[in-house]
C-alpha positions as CSV (number, residue, x, y, z in Angstrom):
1,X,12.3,0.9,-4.3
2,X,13.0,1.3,-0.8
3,X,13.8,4.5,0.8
4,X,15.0,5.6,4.1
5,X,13.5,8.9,5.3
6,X,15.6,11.1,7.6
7,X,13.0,13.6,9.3
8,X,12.3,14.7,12.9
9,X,9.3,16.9,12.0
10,X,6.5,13.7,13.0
11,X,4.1,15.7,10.7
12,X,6.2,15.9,8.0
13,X,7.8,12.5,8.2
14,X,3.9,11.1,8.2
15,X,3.1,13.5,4.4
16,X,5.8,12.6,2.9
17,X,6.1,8.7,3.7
18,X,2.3,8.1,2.8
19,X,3.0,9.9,-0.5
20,X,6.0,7.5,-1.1
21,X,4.3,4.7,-0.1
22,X,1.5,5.8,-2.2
23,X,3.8,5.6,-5.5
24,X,4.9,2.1,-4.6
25,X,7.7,2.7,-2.4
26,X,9.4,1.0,0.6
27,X,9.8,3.8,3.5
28,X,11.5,3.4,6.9
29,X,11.8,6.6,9.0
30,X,14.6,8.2,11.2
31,X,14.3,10.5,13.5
32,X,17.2,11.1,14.7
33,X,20.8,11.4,13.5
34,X,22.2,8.4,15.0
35,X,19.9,6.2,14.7
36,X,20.0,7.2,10.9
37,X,23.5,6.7,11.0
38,X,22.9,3.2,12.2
39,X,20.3,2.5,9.3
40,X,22.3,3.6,6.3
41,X,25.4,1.8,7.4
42,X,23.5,-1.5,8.1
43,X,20.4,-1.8,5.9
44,X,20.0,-2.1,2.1
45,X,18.1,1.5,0.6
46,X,18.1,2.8,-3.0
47,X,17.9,6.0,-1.6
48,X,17.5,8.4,1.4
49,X,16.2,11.8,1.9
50,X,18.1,13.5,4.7
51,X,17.0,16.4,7.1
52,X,20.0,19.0,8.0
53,X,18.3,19.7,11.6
54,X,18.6,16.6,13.5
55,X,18.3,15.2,17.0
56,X,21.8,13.8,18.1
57,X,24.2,13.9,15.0
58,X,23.5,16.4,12.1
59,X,22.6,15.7,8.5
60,X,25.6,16.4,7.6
61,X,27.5,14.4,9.8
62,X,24.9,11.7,9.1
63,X,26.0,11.7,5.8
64,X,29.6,12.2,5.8
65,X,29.6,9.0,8.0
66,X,27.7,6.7,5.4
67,X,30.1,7.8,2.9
68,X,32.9,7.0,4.9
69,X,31.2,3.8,5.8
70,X,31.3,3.1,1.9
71,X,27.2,3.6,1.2
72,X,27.1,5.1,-1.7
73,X,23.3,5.1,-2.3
74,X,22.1,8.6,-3.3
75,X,21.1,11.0,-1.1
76,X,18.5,13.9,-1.7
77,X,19.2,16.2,1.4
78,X,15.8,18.2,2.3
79,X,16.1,21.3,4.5
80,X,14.7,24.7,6.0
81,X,18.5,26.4,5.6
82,X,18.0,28.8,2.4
83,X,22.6,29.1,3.3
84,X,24.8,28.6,-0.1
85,X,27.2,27.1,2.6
86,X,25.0,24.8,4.5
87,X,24.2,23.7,0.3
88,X,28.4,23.4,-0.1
89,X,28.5,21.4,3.3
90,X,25.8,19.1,2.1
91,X,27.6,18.4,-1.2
92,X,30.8,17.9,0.0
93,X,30.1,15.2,2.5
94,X,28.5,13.5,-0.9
95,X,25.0,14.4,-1.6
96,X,23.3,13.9,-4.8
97,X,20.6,16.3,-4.6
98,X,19.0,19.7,-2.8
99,X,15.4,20.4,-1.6
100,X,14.6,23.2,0.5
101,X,11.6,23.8,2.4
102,X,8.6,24.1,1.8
103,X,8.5,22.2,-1.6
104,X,6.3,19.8,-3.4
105,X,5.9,16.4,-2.2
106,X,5.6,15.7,-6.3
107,X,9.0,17.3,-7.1
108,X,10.7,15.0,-3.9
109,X,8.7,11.9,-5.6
110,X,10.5,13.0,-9.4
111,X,13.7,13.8,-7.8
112,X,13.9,10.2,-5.9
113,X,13.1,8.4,-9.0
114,X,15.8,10.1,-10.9
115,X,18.0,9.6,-8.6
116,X,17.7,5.8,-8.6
117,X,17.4,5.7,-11.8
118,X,20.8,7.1,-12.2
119,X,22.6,5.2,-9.4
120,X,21.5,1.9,-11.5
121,X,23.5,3.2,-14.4
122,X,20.5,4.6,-16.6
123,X,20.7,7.3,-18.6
124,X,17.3,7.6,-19.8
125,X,13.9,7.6,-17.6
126,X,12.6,5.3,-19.7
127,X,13.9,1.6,-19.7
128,X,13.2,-1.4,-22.0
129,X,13.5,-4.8,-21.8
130,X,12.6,-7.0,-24.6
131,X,8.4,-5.9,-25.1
132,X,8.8,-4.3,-21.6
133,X,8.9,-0.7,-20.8
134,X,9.1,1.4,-17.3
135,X,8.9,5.1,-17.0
136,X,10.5,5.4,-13.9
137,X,9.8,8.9,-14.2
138,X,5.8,8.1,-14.1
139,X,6.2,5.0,-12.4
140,X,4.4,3.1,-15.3
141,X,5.1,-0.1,-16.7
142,X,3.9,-1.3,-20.8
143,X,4.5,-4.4,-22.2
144,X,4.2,-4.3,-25.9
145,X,2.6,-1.2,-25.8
146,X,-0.2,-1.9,-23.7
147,X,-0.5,-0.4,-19.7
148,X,0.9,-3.3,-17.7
149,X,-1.6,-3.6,-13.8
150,X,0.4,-4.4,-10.9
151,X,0.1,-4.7,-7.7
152,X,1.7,-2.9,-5.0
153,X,4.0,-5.9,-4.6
154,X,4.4,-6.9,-8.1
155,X,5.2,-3.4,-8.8
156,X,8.3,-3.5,-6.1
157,X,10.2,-6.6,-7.8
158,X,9.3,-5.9,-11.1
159,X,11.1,-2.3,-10.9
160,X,14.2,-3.7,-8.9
161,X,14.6,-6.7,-11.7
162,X,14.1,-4.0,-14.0
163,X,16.9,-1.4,-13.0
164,X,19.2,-4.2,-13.3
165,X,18.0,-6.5,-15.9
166,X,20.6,-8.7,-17.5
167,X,21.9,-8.9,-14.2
168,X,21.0,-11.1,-11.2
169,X,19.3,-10.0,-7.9
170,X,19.5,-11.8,-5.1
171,X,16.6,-12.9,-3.3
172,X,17.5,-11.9,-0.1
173,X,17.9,-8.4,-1.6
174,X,14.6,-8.3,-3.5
175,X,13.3,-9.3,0.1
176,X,14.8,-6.0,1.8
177,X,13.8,-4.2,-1.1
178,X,9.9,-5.2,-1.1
179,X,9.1,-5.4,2.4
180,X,9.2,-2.9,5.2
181,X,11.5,-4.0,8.2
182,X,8.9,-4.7,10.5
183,X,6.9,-6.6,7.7
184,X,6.3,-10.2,8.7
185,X,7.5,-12.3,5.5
186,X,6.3,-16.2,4.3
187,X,9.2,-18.0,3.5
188,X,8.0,-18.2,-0.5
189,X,6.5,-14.8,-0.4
190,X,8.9,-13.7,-3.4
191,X,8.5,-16.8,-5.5
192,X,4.9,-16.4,-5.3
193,X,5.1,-12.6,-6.5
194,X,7.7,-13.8,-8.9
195,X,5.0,-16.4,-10.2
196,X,2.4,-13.8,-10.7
197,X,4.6,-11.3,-12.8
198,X,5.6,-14.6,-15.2
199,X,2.3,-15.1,-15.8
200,X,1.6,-10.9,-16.3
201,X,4.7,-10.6,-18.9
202,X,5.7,-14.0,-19.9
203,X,7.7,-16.6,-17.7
204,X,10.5,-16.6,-20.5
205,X,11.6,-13.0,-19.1
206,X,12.2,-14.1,-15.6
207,X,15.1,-16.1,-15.4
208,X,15.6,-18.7,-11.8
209,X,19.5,-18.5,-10.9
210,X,19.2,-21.6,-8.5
211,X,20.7,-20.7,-4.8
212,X,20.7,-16.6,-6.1
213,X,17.7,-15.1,-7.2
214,X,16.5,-13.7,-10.1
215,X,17.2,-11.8,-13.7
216,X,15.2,-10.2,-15.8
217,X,16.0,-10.9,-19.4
218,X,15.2,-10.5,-23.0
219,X,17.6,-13.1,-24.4
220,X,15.1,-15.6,-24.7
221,X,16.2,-18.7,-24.8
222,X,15.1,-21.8,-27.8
């Protein structure tokens, strides 16, 4: 899951990106309104948590301009404004969700996950696949019961193939998705990953679309 935090506050942006990264996901940080702008418009997130108070352009502006852009990923806007206007503004220009400061870096880390969750079309936090299962409230993965170890990496791709198994995901999307932007990537970096989870959960589940990617699938094949 890849995230792209909006915060100007250096200490700040620092807790809450090592507590991210510390549940597995992808973070690139803003700091400023435009060049957030820039990112959301032009790079692949599942999610973004937006500061009001910005450098340059304003959250809200920020935000107003993905959506007119046509980014829909969600949004969870985080903020120091207690206003029920500045929470009207925020909504309007198409957020998904409201933290205000202070809070707990937990609660952002359950909010995000729900709100990906939901933006893949999932009802429920928990989702099965065959003798798979992820909590994506917990961040846990079991297949037939049993606590499934990952790795940081394996972790990444498994989730994404997860929230849309059935379907195809590009590789060049599971790429953006996995690795940090200024992440130096091998060339077979995701097929090796990829090899790794087949022989974790069964290389019937992990379908090869030749010149696409990769599905996740219980509809095993005779």
């Amino acid at each position: 899951m890849r995230v792209l935090l909006v915060e100007d506050d250096d200490d700040l942006s620092t807790r809450i990106a090592a507590a991210l990264r510390a549940e597995n996901f992808v973070v690139d940080i803003a700091k400023n309104g435009e060049d957030a702008l820039h990112a959301g418009v032009e790079e692949l997130f599942d999610a973004a948590v937006l500061d009001l108070g910005l450098p340059k352009i304003d959250g809200v502006a920020v935000l107003k301009g993905w959506r007119e852009k046509g980014r829909s990923l969600p949004v969870l806007v985080l903020t120091a404004r207690e206003g029920w206007p500045d929470k009207v503004a925020s909504f309007k220009a198409g957020a998904d969700d409201f933290v205000t400061k202070p809070f707990r870096i937990e609660e952002l880390v359950l909010r995000l996950r729900a709100l990906v969750r939901r933006s893949a079309g999932h009802a429920s936090s928990h989702i099965v696949c065959g003798g798979l299962q992820f909590d994506v409230q917990l961040g846990s993965f079991e297949l037939d019961g049993l606590p499934l170890k990952l790795t940081a990496l394996e972790w990444r791709v498994l989730s994404c193939l997860m929230l849309r198994a059935e379907n195809v995901v590009d590789r060049a999307e599971l790429i953006e998705r996995v690795y940090d932007r200024n992440a130096e990537v091998d060339s077979n970096s995701i097929e090796v990953i990829v090899a790794r989870l087949r022989k974790k959960i069964g290389a019937q589940f992990i379908e090869t679309v030749r010149g696409r990617g990769y599905m996740l699938t219980s509809q095993v094949s005779s």
